[in-house]
C-alpha positions in Angstrom: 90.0 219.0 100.2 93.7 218.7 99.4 94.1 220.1 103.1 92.8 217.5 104.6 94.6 215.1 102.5 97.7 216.6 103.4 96.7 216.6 107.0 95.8 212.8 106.9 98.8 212.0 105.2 100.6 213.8 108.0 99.1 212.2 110.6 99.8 208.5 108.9 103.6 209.3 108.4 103.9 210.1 112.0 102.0 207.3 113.1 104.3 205.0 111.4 107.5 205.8 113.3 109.1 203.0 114.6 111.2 203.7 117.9 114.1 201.4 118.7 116.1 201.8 121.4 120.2 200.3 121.1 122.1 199.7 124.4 123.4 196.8 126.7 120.9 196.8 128.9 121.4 195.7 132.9 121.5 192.2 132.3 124.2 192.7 129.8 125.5 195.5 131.8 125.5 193.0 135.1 127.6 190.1 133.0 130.3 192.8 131.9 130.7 193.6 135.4 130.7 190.1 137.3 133.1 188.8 134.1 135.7 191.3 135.0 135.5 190.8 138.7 135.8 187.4 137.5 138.9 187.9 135.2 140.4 190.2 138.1 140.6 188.0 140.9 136.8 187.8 142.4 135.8 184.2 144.3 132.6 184.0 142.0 131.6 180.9 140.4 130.7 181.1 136.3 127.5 179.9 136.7 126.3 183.2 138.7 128.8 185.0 135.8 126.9 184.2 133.6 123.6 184.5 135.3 122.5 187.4 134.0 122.2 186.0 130.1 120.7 182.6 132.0 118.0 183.6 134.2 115.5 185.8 132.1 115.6 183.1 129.2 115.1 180.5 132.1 112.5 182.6 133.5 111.0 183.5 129.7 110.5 179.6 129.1 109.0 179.3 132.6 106.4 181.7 131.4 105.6 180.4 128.5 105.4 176.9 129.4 103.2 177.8 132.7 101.0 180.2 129.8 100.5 176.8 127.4 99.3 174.5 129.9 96.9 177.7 131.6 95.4 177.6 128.2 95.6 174.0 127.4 93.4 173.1 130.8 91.1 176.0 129.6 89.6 174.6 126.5 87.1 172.2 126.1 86.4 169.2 124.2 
């Protein structure tokens, strides 16, 4: 019995491991790169500088807002 407690109590712990992953990621990684062509010299405008940190939370509203009305023209009264 305490064997399979133990083994239980194994497999819980283990299934509780959270995994988080830490870096800049290519949006991030795409800014620092078009600010220092920027800040070097480069013809590029601010707006497509700053692009990168722009567009997904653009695109992230988008989404949502194109989700809430699916759902809102799916109910019925």
């Amino acid at each position: 019995m305490r064997l399979i407690q133990k083994l239980l109590n194994l497999y819980i712990s283990m299934s509780n491991k959270v995994i988080v992953r830490n870096g800049i990621g290519f949006p991030g990684l795409l800014f620092i790169v078009l600010l220092v062509c920027k800040l070097f010299g480069a013809n590029i405008g601010w707006l497509w500088v700053f692009a990168p940190l722009w567009i997904p939370l653009v695109l992230t509203i988008l989404f949502v807002i194109i989700f809430a009305l699916y759902c809102f023209t799916q109910m019925k009264f």
